[in-house]
PyMOL Python script that loads the backbone (N, CA, C, O; Angstrom):
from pymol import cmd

cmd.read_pdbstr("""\
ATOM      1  N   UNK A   1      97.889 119.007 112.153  1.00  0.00           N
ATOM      2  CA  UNK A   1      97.955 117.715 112.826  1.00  0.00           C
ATOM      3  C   UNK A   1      98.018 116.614 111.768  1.00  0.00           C
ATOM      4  O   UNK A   1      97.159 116.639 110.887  1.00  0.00           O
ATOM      5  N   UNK A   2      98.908 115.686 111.758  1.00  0.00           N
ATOM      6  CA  UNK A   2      99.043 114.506 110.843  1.00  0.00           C
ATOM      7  C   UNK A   2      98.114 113.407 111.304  1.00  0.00           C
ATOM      8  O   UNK A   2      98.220 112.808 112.375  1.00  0.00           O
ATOM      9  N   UNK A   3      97.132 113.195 110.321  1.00  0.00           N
ATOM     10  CA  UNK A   3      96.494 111.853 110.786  1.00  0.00           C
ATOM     11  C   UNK A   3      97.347 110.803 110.761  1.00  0.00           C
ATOM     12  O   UNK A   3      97.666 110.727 109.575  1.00  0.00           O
ATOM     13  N   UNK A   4      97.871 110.005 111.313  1.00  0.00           N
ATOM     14  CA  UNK A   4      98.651 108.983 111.600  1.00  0.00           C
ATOM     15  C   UNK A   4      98.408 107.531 112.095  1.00  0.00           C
ATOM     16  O   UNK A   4      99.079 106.562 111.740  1.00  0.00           O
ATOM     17  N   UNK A   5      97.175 107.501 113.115  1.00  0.00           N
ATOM     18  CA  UNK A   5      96.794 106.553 113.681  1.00  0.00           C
ATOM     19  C   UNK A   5      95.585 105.901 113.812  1.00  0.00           C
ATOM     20  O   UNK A   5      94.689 106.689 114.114  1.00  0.00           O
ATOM     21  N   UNK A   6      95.258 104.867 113.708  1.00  0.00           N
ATOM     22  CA  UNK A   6      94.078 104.223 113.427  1.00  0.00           C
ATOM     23  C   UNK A   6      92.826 104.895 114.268  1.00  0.00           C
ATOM     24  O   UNK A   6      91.689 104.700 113.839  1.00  0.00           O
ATOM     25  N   UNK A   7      92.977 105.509 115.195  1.00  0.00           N
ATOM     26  CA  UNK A   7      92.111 106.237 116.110  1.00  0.00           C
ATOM     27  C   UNK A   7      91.658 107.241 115.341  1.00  0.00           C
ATOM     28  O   UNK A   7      90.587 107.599 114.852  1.00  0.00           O
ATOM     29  N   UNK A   8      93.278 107.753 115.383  1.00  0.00           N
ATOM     30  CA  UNK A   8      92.715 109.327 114.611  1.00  0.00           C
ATOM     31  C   UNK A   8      92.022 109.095 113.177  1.00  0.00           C
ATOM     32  O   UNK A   8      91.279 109.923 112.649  1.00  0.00           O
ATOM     33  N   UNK A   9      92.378 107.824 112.609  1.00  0.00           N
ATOM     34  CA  UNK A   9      92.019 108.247 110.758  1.00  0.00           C
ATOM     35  C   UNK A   9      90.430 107.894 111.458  1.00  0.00           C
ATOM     36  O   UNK A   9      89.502 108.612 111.084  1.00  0.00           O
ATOM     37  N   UNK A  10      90.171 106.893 112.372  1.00  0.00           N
ATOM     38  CA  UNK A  10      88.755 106.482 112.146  1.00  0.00           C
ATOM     39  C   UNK A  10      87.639 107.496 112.597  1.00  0.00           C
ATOM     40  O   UNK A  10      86.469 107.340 112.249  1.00  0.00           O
ATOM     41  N   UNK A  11      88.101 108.656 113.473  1.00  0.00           N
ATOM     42  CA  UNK A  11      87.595 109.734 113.924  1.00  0.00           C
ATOM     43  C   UNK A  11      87.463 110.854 112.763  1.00  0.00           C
ATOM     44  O   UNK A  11      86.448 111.551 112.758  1.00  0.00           O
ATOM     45  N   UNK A  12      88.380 111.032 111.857  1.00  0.00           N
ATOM     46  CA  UNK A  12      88.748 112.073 111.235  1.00  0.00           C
ATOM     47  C   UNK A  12      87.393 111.369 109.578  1.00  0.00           C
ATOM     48  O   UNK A  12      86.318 111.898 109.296  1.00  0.00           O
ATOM     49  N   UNK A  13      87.799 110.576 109.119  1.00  0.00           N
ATOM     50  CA  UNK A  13      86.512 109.841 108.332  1.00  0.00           C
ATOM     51  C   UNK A  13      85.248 109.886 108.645  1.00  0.00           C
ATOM     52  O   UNK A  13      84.395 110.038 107.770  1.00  0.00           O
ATOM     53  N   UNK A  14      84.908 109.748 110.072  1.00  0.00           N
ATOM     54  CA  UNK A  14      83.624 109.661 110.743  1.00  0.00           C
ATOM     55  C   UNK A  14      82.985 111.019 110.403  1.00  0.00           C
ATOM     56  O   UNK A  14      81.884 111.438 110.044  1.00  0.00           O
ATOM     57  N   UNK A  15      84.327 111.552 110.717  1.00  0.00           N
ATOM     58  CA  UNK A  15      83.256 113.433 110.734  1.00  0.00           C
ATOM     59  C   UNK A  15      83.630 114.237 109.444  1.00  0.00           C
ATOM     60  O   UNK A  15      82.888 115.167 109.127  1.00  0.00           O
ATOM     61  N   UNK A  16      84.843 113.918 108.596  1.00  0.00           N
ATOM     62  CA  UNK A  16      84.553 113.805 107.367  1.00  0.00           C
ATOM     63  C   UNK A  16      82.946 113.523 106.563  1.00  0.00           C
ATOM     64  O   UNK A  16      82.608 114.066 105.511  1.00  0.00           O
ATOM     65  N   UNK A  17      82.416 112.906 107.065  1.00  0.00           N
ATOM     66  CA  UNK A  17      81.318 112.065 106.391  1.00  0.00           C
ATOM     67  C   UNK A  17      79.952 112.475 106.796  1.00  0.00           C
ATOM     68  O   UNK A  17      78.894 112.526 106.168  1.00  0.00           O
ATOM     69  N   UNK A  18      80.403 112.868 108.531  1.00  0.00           N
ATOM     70  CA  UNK A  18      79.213 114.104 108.795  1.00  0.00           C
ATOM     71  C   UNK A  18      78.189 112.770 110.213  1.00  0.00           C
ATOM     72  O   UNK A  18      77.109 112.825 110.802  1.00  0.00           O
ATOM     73  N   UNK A  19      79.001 112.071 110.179  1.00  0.00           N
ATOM     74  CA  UNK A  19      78.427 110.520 110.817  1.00  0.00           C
ATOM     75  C   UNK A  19      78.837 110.715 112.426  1.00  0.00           C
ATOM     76  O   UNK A  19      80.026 110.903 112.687  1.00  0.00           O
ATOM     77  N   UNK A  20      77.785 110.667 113.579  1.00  0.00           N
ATOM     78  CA  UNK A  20      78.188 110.765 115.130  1.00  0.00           C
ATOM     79  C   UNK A  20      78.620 109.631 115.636  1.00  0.00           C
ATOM     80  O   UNK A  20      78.264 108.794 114.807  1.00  0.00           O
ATOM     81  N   UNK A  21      79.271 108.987 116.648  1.00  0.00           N
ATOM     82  CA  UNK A  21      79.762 108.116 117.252  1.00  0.00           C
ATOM     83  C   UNK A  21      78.451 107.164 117.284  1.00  0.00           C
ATOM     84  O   UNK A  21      78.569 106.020 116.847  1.00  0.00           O
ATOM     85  N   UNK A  22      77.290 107.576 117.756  1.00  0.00           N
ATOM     86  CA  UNK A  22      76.094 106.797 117.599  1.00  0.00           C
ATOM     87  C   UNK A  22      75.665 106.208 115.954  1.00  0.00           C
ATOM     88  O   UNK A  22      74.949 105.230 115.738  1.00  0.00           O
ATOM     89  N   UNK A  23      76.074 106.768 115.289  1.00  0.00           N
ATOM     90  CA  UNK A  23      75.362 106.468 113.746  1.00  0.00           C
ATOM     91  C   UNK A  23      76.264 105.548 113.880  1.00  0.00           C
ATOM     92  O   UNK A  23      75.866 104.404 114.101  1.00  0.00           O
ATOM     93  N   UNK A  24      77.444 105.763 113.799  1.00  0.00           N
ATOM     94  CA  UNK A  24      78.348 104.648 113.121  1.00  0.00           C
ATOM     95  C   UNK A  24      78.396 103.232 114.575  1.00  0.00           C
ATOM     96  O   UNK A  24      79.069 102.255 114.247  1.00  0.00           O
ATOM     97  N   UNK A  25      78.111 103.198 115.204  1.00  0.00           N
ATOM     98  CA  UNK A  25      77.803 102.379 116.296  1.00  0.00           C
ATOM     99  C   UNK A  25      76.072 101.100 115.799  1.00  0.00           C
ATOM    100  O   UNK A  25      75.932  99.884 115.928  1.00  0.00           O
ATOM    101  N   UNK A  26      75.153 102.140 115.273  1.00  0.00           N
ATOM    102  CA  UNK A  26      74.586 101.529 114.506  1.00  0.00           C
ATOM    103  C   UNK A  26      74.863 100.621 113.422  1.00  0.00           C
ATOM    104  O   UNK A  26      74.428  99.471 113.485  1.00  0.00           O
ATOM    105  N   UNK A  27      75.533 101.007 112.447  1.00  0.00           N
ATOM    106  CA  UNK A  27      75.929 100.320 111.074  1.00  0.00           C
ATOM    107  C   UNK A  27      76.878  99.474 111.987  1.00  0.00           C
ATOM    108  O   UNK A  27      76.402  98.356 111.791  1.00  0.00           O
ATOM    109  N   UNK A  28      77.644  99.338 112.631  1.00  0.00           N
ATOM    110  CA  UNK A  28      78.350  98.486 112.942  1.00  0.00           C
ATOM    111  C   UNK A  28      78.002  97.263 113.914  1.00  0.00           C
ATOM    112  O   UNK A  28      78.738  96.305 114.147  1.00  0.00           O
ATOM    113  N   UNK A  29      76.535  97.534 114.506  1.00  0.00           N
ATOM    114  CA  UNK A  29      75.781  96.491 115.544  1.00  0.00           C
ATOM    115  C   UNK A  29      76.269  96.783 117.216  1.00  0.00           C
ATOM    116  O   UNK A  29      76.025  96.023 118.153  1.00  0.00           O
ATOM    117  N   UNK A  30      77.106  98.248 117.304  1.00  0.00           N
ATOM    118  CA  UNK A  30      77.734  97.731 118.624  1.00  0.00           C
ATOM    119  C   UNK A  30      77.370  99.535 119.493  1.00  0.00           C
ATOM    120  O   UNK A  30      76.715 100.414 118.933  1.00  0.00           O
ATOM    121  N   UNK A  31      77.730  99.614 120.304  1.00  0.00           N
ATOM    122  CA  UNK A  31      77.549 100.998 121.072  1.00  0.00           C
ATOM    123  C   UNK A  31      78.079 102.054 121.061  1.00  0.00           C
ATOM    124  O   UNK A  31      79.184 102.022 120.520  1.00  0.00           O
ATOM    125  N   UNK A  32      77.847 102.775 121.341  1.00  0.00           N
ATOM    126  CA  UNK A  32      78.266 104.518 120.843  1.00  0.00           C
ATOM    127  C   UNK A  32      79.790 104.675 121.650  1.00  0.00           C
ATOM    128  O   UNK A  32      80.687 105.437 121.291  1.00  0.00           O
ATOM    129  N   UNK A  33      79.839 103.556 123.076  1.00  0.00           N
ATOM    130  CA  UNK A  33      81.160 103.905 123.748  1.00  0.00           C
ATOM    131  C   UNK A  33      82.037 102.884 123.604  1.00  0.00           C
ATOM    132  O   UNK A  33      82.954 102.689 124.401  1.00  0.00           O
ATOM    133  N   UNK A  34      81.761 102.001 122.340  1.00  0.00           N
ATOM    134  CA  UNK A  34      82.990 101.068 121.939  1.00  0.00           C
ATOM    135  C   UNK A  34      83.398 101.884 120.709  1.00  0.00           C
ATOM    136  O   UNK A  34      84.565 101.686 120.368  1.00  0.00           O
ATOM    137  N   UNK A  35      82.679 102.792 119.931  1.00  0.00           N
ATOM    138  CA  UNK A  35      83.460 103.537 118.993  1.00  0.00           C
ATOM    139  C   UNK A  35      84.266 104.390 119.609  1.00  0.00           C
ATOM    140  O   UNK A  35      85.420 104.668 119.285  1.00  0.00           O
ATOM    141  N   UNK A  36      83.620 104.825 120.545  1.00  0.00           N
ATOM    142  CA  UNK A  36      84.601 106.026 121.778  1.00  0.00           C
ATOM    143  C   UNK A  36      86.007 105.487 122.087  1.00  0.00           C
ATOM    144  O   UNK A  36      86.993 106.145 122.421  1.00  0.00           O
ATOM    145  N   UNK A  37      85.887 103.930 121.878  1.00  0.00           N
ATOM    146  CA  UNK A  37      87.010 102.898 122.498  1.00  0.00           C
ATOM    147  C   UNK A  37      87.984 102.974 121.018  1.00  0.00           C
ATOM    148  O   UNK A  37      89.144 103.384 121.011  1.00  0.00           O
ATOM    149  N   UNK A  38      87.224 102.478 119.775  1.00  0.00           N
ATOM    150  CA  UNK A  38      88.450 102.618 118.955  1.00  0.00           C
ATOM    151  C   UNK A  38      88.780 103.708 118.309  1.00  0.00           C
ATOM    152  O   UNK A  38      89.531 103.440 117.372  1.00  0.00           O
ATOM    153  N   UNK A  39      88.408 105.443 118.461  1.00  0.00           N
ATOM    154  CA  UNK A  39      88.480 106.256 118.600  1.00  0.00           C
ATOM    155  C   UNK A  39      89.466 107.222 119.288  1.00  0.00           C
ATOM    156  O   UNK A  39      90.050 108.222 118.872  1.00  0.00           O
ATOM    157  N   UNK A  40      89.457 106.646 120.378  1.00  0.00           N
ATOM    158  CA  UNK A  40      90.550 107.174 121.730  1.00  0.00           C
ATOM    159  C   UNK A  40      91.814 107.075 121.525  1.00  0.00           C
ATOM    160  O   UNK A  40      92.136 106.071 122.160  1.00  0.00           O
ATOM    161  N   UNK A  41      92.726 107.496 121.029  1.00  0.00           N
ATOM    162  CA  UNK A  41      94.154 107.699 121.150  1.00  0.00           C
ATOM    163  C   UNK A  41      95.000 107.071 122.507  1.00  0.00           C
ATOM    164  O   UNK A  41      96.067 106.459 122.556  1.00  0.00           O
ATOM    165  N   UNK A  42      94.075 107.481 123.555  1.00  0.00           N
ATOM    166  CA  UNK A  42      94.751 106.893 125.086  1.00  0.00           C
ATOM    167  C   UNK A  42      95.120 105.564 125.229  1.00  0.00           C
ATOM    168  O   UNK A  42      94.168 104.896 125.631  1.00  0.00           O
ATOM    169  N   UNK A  43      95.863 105.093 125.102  1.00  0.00           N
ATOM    170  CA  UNK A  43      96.129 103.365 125.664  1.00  0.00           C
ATOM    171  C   UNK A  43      95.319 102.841 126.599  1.00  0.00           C
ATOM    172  O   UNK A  43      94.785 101.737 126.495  1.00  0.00           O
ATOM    173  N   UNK A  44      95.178 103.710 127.673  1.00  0.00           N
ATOM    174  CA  UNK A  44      95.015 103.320 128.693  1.00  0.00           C
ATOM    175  C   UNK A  44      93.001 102.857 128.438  1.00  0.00           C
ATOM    176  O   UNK A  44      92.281 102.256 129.234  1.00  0.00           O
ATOM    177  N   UNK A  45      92.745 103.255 127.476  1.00  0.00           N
ATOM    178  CA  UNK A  45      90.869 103.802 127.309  1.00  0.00           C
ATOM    179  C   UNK A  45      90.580 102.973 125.558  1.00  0.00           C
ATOM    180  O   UNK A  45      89.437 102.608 125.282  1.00  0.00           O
ATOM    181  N   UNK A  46      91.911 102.742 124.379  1.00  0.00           N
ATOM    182  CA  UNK A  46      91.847 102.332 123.414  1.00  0.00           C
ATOM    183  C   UNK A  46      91.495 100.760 123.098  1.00  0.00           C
ATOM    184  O   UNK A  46      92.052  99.745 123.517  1.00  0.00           O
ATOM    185  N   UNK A  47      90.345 100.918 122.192  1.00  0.00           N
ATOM    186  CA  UNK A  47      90.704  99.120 122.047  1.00  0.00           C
ATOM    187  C   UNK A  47      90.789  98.929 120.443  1.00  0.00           C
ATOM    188  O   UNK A  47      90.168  99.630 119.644  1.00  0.00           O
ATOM    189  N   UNK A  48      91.453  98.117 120.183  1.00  0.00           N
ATOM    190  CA  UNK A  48      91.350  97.770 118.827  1.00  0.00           C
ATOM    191  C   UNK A  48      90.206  97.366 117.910  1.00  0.00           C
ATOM    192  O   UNK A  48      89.426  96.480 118.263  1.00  0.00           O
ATOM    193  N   UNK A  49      90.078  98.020 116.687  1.00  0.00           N
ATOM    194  CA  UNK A  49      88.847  97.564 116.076  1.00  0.00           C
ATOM    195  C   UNK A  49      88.663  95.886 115.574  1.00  0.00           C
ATOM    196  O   UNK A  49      89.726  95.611 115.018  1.00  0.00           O
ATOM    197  N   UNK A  50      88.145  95.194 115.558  1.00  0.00           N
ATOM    198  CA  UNK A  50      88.049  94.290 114.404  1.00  0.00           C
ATOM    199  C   UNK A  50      87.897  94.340 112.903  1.00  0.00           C
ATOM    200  O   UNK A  50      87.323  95.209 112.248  1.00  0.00           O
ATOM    201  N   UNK A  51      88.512  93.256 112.476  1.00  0.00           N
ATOM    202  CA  UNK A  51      88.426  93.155 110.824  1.00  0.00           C
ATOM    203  C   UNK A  51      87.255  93.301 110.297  1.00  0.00           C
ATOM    204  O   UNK A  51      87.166  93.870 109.209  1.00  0.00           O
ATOM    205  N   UNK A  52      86.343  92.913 110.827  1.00  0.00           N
ATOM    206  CA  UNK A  52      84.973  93.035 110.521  1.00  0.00           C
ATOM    207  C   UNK A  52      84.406  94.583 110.134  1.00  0.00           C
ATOM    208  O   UNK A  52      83.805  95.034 109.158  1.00  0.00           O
ATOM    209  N   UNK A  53      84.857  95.110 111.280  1.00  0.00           N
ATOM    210  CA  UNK A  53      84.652  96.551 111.767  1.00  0.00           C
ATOM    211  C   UNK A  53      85.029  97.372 110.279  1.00  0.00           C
ATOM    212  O   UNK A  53      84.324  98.019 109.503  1.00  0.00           O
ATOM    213  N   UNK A  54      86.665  96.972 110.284  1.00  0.00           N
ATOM    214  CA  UNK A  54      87.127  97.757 109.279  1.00  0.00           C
ATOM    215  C   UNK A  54      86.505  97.715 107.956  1.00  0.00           C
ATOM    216  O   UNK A  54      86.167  98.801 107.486  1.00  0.00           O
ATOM    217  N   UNK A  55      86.315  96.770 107.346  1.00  0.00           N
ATOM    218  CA  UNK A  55      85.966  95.986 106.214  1.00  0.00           C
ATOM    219  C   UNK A  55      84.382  96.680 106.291  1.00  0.00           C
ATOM    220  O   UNK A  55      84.364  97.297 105.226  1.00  0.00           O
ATOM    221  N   UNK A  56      83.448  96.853 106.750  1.00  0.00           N
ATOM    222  CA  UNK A  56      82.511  97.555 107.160  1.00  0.00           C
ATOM    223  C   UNK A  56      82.644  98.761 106.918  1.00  0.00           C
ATOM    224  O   UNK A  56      82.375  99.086 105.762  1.00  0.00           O
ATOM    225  N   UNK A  57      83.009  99.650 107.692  1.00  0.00           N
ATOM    226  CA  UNK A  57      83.613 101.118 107.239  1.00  0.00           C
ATOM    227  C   UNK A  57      84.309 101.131 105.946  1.00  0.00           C
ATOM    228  O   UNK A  57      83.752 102.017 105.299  1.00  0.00           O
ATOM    229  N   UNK A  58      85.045 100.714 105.384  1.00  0.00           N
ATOM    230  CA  UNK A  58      85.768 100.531 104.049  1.00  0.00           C
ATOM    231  C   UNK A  58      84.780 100.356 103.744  1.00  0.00           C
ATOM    232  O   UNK A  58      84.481 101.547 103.821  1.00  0.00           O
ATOM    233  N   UNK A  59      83.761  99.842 103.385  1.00  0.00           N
ATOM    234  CA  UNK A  59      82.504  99.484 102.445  1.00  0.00           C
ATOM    235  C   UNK A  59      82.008 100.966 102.476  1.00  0.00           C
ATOM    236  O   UNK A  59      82.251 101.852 101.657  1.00  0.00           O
ATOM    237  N   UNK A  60      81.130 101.037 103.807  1.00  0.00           N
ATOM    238  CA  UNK A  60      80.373 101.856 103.976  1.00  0.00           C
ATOM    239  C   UNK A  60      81.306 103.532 103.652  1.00  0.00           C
ATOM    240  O   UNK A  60      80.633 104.523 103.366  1.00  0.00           O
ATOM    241  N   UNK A  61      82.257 103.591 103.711  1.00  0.00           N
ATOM    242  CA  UNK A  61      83.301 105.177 103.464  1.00  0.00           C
ATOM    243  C   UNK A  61      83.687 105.197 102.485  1.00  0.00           C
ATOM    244  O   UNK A  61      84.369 106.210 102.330  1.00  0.00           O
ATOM    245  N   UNK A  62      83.611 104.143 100.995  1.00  0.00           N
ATOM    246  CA  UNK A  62      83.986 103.653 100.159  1.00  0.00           C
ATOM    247  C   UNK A  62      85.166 104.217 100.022  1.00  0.00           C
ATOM    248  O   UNK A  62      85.328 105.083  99.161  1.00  0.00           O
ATOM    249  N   UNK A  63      86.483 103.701 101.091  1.00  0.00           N
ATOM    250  CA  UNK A  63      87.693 104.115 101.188  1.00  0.00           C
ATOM    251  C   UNK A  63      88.446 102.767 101.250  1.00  0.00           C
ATOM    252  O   UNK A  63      87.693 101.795 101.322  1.00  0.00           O
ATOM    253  N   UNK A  64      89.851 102.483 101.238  1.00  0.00           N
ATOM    254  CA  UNK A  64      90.473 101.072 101.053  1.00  0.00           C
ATOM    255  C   UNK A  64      90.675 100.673 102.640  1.00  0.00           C
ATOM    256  O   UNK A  64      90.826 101.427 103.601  1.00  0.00           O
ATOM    257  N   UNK A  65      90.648  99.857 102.610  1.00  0.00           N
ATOM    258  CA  UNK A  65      91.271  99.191 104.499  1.00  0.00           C
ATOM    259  C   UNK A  65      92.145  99.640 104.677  1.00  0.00           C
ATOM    260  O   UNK A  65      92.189 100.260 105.739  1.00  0.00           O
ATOM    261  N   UNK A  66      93.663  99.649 103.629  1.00  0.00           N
ATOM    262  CA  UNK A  66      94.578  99.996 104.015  1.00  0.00           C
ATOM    263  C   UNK A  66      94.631 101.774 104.541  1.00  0.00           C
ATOM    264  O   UNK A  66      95.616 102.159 105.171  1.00  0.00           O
ATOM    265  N   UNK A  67      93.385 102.833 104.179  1.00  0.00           N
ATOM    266  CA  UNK A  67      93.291 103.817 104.277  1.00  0.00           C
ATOM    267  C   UNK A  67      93.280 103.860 106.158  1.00  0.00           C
ATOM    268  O   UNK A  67      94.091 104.375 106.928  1.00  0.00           O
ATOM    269  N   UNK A  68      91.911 103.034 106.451  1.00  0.00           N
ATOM    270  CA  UNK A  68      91.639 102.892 107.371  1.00  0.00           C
ATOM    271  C   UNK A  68      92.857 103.055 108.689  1.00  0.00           C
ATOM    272  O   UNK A  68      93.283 103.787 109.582  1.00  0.00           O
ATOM    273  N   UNK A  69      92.976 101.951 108.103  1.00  0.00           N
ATOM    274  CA  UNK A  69      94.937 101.435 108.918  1.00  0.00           C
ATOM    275  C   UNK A  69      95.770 101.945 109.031  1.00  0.00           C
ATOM    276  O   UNK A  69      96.622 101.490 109.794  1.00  0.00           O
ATOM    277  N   UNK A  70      95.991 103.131 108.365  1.00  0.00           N
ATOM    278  CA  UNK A  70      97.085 103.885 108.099  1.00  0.00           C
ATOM    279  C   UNK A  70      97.859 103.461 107.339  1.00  0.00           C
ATOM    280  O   UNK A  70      98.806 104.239 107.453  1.00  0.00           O
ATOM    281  N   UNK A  71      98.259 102.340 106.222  1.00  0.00           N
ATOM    282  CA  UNK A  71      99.143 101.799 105.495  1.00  0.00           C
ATOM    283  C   UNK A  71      99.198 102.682 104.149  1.00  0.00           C
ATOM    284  O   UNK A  71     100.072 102.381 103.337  1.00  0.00           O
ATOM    285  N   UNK A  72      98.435 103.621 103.888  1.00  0.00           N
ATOM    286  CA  UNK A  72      98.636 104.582 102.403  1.00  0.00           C
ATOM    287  C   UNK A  72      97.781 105.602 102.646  1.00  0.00           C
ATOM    288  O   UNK A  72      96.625 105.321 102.965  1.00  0.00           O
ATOM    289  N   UNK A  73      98.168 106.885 102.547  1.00  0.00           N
ATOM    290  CA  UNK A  73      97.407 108.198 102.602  1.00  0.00           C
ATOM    291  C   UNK A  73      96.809 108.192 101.256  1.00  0.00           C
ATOM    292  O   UNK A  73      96.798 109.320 100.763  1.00  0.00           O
ATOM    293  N   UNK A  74      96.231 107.127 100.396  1.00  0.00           N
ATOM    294  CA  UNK A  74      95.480 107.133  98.893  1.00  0.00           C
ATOM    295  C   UNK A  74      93.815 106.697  99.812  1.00  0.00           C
ATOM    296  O   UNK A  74      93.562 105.658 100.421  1.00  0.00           O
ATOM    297  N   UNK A  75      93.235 107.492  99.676  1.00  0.00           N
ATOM    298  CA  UNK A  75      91.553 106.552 100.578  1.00  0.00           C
ATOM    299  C   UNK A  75      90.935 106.185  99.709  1.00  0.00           C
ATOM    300  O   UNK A  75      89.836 105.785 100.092  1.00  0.00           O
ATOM    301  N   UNK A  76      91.187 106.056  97.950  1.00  0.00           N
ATOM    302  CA  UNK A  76      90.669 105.417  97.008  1.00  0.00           C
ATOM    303  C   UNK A  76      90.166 104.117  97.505  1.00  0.00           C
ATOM    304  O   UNK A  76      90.679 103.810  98.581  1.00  0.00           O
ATOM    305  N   UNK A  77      89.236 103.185  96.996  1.00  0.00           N
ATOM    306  CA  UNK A  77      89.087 101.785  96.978  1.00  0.00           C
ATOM    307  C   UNK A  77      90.065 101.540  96.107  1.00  0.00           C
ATOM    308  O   UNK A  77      90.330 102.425  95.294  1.00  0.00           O
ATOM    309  N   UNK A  78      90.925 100.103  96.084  1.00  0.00           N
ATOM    310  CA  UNK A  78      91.447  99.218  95.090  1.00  0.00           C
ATOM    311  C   UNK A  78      90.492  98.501  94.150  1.00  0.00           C
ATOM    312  O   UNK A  78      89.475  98.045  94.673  1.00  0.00           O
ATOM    313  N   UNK A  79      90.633  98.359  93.066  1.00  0.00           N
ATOM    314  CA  UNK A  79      89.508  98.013  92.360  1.00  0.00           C
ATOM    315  C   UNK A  79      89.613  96.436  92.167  1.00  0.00           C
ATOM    316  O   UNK A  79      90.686  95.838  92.083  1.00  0.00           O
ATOM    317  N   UNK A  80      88.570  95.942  92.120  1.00  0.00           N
ATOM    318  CA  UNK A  80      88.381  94.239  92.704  1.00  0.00           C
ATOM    319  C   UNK A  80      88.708  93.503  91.885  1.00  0.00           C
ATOM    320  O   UNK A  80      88.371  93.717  90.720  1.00  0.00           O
ATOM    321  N   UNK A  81      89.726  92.029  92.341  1.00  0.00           N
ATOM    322  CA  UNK A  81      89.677  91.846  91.240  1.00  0.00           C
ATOM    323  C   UNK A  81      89.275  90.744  90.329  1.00  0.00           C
ATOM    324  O   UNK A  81      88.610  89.833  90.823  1.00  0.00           O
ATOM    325  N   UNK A  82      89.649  90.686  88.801  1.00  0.00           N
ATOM    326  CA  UNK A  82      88.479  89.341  88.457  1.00  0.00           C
ATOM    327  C   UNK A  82      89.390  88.042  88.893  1.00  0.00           C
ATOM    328  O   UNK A  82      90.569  87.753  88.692  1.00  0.00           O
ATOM    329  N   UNK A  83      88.051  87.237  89.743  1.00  0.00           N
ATOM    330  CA  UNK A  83      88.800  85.376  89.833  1.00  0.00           C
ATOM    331  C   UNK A  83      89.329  85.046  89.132  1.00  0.00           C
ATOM    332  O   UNK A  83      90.477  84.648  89.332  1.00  0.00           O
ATOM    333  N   UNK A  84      88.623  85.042  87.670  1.00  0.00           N
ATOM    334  CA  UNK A  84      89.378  84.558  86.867  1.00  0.00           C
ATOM    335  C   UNK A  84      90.748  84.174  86.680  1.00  0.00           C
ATOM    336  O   UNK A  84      91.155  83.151  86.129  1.00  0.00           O
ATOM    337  N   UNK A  85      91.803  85.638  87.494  1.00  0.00           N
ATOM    338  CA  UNK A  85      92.836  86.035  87.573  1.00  0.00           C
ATOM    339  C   UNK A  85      93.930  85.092  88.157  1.00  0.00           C
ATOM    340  O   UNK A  85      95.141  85.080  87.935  1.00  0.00           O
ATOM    341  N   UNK A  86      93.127  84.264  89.005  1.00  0.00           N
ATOM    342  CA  UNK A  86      93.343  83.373  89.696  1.00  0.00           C
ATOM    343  C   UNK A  86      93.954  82.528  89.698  1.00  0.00           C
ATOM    344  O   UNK A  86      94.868  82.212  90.460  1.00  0.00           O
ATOM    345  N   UNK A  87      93.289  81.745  88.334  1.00  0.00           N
ATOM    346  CA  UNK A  87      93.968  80.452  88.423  1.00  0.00           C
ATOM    347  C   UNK A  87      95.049  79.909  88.225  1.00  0.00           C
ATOM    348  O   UNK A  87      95.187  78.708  88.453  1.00  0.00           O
TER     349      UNK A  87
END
""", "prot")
cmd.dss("prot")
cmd.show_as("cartoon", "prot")
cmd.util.cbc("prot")
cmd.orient("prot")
């Protein structure tokens, strides 16, 4: 099965990690059946996560957002970078 979709990667990480729909409902402040929600593949039952959400899990999975998202099969973090860089 190809992980492909934001449902599936966020399901497939979760239990990667050994973490139940309830744990990660904790760290995130919200309920065991709104992870069920961005979890679900079904349209009809799916809701989208927030940025917050993601950025959260990326912390906490120490994996990149874009992993999250599906935008690069690399789940490395990007390494941060200096302000300095900035100006």
């Amino acid at each position: 099965m190809q992980i492909n979709t934001i449902p599936l990667i966020l399901k497939y990480v979760r239990k990667q990690n050994g973490y139940s729909q309830s744990q990660i409902a904790e760290i995130l402040k919200t309920t065991q059946q709104q992870i069920w929600k961005y979890e679900n593949e079904n349209p009809k039952y799916n809701q989208e996560i927030p940025v917050r959400h993601i950025v959260t899990l990326a912390k906490f999975y120490n994996v990149s957002a874009d992993y999250l998202l599906g935008l690069t099969d690399v789940s490395k973090p990007y390494p941060r970078a200096n302000p300095e860089t900035f100006d």
